[in-house]
N, C-alpha and C positions, 0 to 999 in steps of 0.2 A: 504494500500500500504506500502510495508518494502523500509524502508532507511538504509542507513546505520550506521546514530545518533541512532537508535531505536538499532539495532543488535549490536552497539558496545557497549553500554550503561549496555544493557543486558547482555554483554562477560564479561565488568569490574564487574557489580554487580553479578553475578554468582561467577567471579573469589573469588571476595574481601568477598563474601558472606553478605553483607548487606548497604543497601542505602548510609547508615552515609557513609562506608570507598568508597563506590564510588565517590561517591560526592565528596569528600578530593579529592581522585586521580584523577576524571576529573578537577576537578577549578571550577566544578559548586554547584549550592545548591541541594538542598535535592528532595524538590518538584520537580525539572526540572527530574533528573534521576527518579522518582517514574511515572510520566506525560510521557518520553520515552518507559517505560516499560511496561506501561499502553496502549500505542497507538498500544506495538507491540503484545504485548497479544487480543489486539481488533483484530488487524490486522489477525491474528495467527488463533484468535476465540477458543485458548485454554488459559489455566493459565499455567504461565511458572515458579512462585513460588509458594509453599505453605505460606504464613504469618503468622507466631506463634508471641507470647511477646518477644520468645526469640529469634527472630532471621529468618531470610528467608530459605527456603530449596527447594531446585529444584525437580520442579513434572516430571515425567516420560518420560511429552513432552519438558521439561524445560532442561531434562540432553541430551536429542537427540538434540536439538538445540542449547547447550551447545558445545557437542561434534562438530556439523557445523563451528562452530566461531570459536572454538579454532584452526582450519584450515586455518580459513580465515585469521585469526590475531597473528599468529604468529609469 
């Protein structure tokens, strides 16, 4: 089921492109924004980053759902 902690979470980390600078800009920790992302990729039943060492990159379903939010959250 999508909330919209999971969707926004998702919008900041897409934005800021990696956990760490989400985190900072919500006020929360790291785990919690990673546990977000995670429930909405379950949710989703797609992956919405790719994970490298260096950094997150948005999969294919990750930038179409990217493009949703940045509507919503404007």
């Amino acid at each position: 089921m999508l909330n919209f902690n999971h969707l926004y979470y998702f919008h900041v980390t897409a934005h800021e492109g990696s956990i760490k600078a989400a985190a900072d800009r919500l006020g929360v920790t790291q785990p919690t924004v990673s546990e977000q992302i995670r429930m909405l990729e379950r949710s989703l039943g797609v992956p919405l980053f790719d994970r490298a060492a260096n950094g997150l990159r948005l999969t294919e379903q990750g930038r179409e759902a990217f493009e949703h939010t940045t509507t919503m959250f404007l």
